[in-house]
MIFI-339464 format. One record per residue: x, y, z of N, C-alpha, C in turn. Coordinates in pm, whole numbers, plus 50000, padded with zeros to 5 digits. Layout:
REM MIFI-339464
XYZXYZXYZ...
END
This chain:
REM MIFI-339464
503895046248780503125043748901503265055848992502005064149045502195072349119501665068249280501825068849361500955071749521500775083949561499055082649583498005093549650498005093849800497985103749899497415103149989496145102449990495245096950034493655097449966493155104950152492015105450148491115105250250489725105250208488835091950277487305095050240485965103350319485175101550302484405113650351484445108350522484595099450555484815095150718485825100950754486805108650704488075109350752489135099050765488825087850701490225075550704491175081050619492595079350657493275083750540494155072250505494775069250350495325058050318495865060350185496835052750157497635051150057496705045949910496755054949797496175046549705497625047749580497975037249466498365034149415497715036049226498445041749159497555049249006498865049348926498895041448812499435046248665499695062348704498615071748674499285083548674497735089348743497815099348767496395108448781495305110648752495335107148607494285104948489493485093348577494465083748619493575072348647493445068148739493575076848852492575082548932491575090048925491745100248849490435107348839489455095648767489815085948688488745078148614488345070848709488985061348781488515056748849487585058348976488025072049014487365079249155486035081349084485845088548941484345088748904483295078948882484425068348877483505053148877483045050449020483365057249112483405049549246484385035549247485475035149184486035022349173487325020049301487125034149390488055037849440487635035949605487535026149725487135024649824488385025449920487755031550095488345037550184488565017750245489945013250260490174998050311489644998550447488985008350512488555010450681486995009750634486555017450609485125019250584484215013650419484905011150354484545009850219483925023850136484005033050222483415046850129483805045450037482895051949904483865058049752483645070449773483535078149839483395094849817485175092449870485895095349786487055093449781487815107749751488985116249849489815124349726491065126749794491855132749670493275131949713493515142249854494385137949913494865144650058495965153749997495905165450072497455172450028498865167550071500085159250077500945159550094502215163550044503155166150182504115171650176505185162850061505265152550074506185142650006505975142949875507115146349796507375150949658507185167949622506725176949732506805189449683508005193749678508325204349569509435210849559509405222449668510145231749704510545239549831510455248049710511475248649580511595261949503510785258549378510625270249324509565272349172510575269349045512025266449042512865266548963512435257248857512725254048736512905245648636513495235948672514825234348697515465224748742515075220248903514525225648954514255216349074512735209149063511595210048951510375205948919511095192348833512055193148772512865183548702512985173148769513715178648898514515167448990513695156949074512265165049055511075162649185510615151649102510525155248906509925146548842510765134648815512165134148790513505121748826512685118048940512735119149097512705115749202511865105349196510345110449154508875107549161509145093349053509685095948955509575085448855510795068948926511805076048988512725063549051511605058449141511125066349250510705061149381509105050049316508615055749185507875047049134508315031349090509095031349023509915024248971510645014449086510935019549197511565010349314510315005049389508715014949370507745008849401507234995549354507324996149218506844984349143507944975249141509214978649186510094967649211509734958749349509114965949451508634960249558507364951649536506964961049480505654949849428505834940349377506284936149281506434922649189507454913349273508154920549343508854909249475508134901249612507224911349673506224907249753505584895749619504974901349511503944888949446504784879149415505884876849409506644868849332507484859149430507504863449598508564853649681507354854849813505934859549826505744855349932504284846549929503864841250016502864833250025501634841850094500554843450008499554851950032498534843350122498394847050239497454838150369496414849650400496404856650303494994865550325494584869050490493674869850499492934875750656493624863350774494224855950758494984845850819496274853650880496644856950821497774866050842498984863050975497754871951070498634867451239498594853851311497344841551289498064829751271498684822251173499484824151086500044821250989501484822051007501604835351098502634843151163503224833951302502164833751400502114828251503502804810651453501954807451394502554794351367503914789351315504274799751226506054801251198507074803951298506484816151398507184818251512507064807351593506394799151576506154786551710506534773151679507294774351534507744762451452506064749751425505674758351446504314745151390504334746951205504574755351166504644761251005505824761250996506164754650869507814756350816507724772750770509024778950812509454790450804509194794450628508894807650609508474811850469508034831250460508034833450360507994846750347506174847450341505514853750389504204855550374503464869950422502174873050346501284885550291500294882450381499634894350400498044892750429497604904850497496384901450573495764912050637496174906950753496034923350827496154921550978495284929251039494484923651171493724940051262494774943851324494544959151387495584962151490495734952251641495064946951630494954940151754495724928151729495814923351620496474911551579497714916351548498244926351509499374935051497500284932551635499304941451720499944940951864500054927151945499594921051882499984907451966500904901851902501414906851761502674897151706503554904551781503604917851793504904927051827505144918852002503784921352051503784911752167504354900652231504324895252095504904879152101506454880952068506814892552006508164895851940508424887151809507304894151751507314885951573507544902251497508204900651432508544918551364508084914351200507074926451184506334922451052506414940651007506634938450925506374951450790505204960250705504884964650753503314967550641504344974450519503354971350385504024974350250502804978550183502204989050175500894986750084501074983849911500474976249900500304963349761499374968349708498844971949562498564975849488497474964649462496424966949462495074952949442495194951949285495834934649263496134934449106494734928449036494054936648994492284935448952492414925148813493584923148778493744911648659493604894948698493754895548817493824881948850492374875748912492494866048959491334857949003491044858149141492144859849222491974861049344491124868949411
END
């Protein structure tokens, strides 16, 4: 599992999630690849700093490729834990939230979407929530 910085032709920039490169490039030629702000597919990778090596050495392209392959690996460990212990309330999200903080909802681990505005009113309320970007699992039904 690798992560892209992406940016689409609007200028949104966002996290995308790929097996490896290959499949991104396959997918970006499908247009299979949309901006979560705008829905663009004119889609492409952003340059980032995170994972470059500083030196040209052998052994430090090594270490970058160890690094890249753990931090994948602890990725998909996050993933299958979010799918596996929380309750997905989709675009519900910040009342779903609201209602746990207010004891109307029995307390529980739960996913979803949020606007920023609904963001700032949990922090508001003093509800402390996490963004994790989740990998859209295209096998399922949901």
């Amino acid at each position: 599992m690798i992560v892209f910085d992406l940016q689409c032709s609007n200028d949104h920039v966002f996290e995308g999630w790929f097996e490896d490169g290959k499949a991104f490039d396959d997918q970006n030629k499908k247009d299979l690849i949309s901006c979560p702000v705008c829905n663009e597919t004119k889609v492409f990778k952003k340059l980032s700093t995170f994972g470059m090596a500083k030196q040209s050495s052998h052994n430090n392209v090594r270490d970058v490729s160890i690094r890249q392959e753990a931090l994948a690996e602890i990725g998909e460990q996050i993933t299958d834990y979010v799918k596996n212990n929380f309750d997905d309330v989709g675009c519900n999200f910040a009342k779903e939230a609201l209602k746990i903080h207010y004891g109307v909802s029995e307390p529980r681990n739960i996913k979803g979407i949020s606007t920023k505005e609904e963001e700032k009113q949990l922090k508001e309320e003093g509800i402390p929530i996490l963004k994790i970007p989740v990998p859209v699992d295209h096998d399922s039904d949901a």
